[in-house]
C-alpha positions in Angstrom: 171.6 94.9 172.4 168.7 97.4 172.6 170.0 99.4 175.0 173.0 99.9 172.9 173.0 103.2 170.1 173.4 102.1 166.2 177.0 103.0 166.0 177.8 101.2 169.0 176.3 98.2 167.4 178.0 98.4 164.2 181.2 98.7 165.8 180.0 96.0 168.1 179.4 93.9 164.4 182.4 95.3 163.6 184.8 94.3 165.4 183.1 90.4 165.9 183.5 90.5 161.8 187.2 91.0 161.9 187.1 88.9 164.9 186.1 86.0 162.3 188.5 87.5 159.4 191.6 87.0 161.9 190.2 83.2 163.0 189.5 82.7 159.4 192.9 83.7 158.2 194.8 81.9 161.2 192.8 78.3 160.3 193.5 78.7 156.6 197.2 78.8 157.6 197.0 76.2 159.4 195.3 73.6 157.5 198.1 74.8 154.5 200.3 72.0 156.0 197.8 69.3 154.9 195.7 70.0 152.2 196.4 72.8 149.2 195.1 75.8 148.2 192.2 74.6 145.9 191.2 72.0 148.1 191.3 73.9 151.6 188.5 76.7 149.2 186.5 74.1 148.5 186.2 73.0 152.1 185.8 76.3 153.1 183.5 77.1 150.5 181.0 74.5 151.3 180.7 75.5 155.0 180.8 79.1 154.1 178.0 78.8 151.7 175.8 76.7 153.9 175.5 79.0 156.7 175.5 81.8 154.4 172.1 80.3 152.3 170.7 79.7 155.6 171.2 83.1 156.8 169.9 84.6 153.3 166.8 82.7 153.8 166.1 83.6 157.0 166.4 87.1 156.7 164.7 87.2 153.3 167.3 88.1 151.3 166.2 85.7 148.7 163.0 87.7 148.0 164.4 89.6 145.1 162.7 92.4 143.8 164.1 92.2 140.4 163.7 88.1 140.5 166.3 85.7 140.7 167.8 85.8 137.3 167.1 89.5 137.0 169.1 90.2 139.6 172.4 88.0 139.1 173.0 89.2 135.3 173.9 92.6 136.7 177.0 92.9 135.5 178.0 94.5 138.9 177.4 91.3 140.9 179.2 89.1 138.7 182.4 91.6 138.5 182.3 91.7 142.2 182.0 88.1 142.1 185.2 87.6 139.7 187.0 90.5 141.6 186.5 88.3 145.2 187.5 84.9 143.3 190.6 86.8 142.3 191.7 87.7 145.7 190.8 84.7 147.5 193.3 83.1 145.4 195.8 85.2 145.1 195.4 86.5 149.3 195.7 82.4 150.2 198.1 82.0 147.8 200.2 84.4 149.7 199.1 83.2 152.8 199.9 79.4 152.4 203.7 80.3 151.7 204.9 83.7 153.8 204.1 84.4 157.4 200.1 85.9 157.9 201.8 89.5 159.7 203.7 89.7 156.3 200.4 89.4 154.1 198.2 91.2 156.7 200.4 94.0 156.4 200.5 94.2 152.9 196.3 94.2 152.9 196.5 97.0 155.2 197.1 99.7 151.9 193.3 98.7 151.3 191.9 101.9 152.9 194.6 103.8 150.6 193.7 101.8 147.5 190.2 102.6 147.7 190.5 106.0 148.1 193.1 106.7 145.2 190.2 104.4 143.5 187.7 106.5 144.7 189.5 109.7 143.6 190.5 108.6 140.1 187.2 106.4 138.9 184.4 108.7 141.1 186.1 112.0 140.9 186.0 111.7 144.8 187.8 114.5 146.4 190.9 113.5 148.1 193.2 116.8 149.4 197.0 116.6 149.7 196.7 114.9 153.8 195.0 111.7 152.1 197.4 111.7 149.3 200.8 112.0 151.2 198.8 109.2 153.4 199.1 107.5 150.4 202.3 107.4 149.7 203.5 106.8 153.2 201.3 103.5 153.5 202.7 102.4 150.2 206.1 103.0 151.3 205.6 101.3 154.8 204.5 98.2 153.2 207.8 98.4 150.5 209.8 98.1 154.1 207.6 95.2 154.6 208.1 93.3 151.9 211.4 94.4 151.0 211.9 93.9 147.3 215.0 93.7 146.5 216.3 91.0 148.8 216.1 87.9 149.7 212.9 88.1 151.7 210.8 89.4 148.5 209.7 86.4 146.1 206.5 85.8 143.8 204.3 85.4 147.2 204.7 88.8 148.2 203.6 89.9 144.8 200.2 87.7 145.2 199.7 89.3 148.5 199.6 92.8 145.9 197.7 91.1 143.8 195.2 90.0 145.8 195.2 94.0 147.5 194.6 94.9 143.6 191.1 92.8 143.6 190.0 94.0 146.7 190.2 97.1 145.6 188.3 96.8 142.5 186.0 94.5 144.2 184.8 97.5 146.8 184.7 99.9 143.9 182.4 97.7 142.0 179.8 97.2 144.9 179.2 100.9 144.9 177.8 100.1 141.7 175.1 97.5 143.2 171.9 98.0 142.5 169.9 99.6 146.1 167.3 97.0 145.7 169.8 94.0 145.4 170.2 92.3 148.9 173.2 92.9 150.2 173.5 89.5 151.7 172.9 87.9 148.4 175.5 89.2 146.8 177.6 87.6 149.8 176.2 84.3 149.0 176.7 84.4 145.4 180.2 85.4 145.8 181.0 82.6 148.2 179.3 80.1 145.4 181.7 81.7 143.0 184.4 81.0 145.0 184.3 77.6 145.9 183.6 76.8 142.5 
């Protein structure tokens, strides 16, 4: 991959990431037939956190500057940590009982979330174009989900709910200590979760 610039790679990493979002997504659908929600974490949660400890060791994340304990009572990492736990449950929750395009859709007002976030907790600067982007998105995913009828039910609300603590989560990881590992925050969020 050398021969390839830094922004090439990232959107190489990129993509491949989303890559294993979508395959992620798709199997956790599909095992909703046979086991349930809490079960079908836990079995995610034990693979996930394997190959994540792994990976942390390998790369050194696990050196901590500010030592272990030092470093996961920052408030930050357990808020992130209770933000993700949050929307894993409430994004598969959604995502065990209305169709994946219907809760994929709905995730797609993260980028607006964030930045009305962003604007409102930061003092970010967000002009009228991102604002009226805003309220388009939110609009295009009230088509989606359609409350009002028939189609709308308690799922589609998770789905929000699980958009909500993404949200939140994101904004708290700016928060993040720049000596904390990024990739140990990952593996103690994917503890938290599958416990």
């Amino acid at each position: 991959m050398d021969r390839f610039s830094p922004n090439s790679r990232g959107a190489i990493f990129m993509m491949l990431s989303m890559a294993g979002f979508v395959l992620n997504d798709a199997g956790m659908k599909f095992v909703s037939t046979d086991l349930n929600l809490f079960q079908a974490i836990f079995i995610r949660g034990c693979f996930a956190c394997g190959f994540m400890f792994l990976l942390a060791w390998r790369m050194g994340a696990l050196n901590l500057p500010d030592g272990f304990v030092g470093t996961l009572s920052h408030p930050s990492v357990w808020a992130r940590a209770v933000c993700e736990v949050g929307a894993t449950f409430f994004f598969l929750n959604a995502l065990f009982h209305i169709p994946l395009g219907n809760v994929t859709a709905v995730l797609q007002l993260l980028p607006l979330t964030i930045t009305l976030g962003a604007a409102f907790l930061f003092g970010e600067k967000v002009g009228w174009r991102r604002y009226t982007a805003i309220v388009v998105g939110f609009l295009g995913v009230l088509l989606i989900i359609r409350p009002g009828t028939d189609g709308f039910n308690i799922y589609a609300l998770s789905a929000l709910a699980a958009t909500g603590f993404v949200t939140f989560r994101d904004l708290i990881t700016r928060k993040l200590p720049a000596t904390t590992p990024s990739l140990f925050v990952s593996l103690v969020t994917a503890v938290a979760i599958m416990l």
